[in-house]
C-alpha positions, 0 to 999 in steps of 0.5 A: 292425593297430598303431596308428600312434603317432609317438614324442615325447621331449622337452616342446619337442617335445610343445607343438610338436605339440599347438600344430599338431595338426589332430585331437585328440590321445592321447599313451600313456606306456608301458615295456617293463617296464610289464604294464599297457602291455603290456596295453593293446597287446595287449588294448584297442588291437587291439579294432576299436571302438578303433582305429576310434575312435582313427583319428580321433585324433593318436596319440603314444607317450613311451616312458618305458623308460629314463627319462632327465631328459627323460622325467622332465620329461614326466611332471613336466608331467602329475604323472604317477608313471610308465606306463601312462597317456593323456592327451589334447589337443583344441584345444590343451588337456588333456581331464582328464575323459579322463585314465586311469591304469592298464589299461582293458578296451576298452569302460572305454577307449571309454566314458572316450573318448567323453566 
């Protein structure tokens, strides 16, 4: 089962989502160069608890691969230097005790989430 991630590319769009957003929100900055993404695809985002917890969340995914100005401008937005990383929103604002960098093992995954 994938999860059902919806693509944002720019910070317009970005703020735009997080200002409708009914759910809480995890925004994934990944590559297809990136192991670690490919880690987290593999391993921690098939684990049952995780999608069961993750349905209950806005899923978006900025697909830095290419790394245009605009992904720049994303990861600028979050001093973030590049993927993996989760940010998450609830209500508007980031949850920074959520933020992670790195690959996580889905019970670290689940255990940061649940904060």
């Amino acid at each position: 089962k994938k999860l059902p991630f919806k693509y944002v590319q720019t910070v317009q769009e970005l703020n735009l989502i997080v200002a409708h957003a009914k759910k809480p929100i995890m925004i994934d900055f990944w590559a297809t160069w990136c192991v670690s993404c490919i880690e987290f695809d593999k391993i921690t985002f098939k684990d049952k608890a995780v999608l069961e917890e993750l349905s209950k969340y806005t899923l978006l995914k900025v697909d830095v691969t290419d790394n245009t100005e605009a992904h720049k401008e994303l990861m600028k937005k979050f001093n973030l230097f590049g993927p993996p990383a989760m940010i998450f929103f609830k209500d508007g604002k980031e949850e920074k005790n959520k933020r992670m960098i790195g690959f996580k093992e889905p019970k670290e995954f689940l255990e940061i989430i649940k904060k």
